[in-house]
C-alpha positions in Angstrom: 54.0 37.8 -14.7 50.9 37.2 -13.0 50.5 33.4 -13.8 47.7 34.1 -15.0 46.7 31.0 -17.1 43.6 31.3 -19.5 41.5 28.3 -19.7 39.3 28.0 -23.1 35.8 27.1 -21.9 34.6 23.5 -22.0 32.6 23.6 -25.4 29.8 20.3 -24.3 29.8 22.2 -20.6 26.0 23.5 -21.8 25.1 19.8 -23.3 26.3 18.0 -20.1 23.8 20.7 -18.3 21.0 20.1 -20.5 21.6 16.1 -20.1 22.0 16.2 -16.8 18.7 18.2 -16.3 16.7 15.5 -18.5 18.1 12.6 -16.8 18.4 13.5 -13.6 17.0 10.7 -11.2 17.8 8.1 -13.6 21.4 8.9 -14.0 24.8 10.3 -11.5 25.9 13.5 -13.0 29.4 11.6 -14.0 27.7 9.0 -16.2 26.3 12.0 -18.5 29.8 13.5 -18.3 31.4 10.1 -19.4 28.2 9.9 -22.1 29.4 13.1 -23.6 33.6 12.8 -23.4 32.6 9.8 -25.4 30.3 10.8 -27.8 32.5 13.9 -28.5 35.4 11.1 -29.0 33.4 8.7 -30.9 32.2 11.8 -33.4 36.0 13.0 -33.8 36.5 8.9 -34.6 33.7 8.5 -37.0 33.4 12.3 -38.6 36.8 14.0 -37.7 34.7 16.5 -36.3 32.8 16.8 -33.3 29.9 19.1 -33.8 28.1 20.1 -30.4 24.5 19.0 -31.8 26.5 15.7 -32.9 28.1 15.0 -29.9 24.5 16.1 -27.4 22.7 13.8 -30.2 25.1 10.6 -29.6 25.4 11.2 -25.7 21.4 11.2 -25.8 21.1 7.9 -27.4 23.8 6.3 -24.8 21.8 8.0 -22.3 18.5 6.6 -23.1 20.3 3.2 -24.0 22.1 2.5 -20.4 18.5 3.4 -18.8 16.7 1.0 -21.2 19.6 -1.7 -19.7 18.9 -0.7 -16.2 15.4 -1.1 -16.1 15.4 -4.6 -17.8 17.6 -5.3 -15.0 16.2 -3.7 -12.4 
């Protein structure tokens, strides 16, 4: 045996890359990645499904919300 292990590809890997693009300079690459773990949790929560437009739709939203925060604050 090799231990060779296959590892299924990270279905929200191209979302985190598209959100990370927009927001870049407003937000650390691991606050997108938290964004999207939980939007694809909340989805799976609310839908019992976690769609990839769903989940980049949700992540958005937070996205745009927590920078909304941060400027009233900042």
């Amino acid at each position: 045996m090799s231990g060779h292990v296959d590892v299924e590809p990270d279905p929200y890997a191209d979302v985190e890359a598209t959100l990370r693009d927009e927001f870049a300079g407003v937000h650390p690459p691991a606050t997108v990645t938290r964004c999207v773990e939980a939007a694809h949790y909340g989805a799976l929560e609310v839908t019992g499904c976690a769609h990839r437009g769903l989940v980049e739709r949700i992540a958005r939203r937070h996205l745009e919300v927590l920078a909304l925060v941060a400027a009233e604050h900042g």
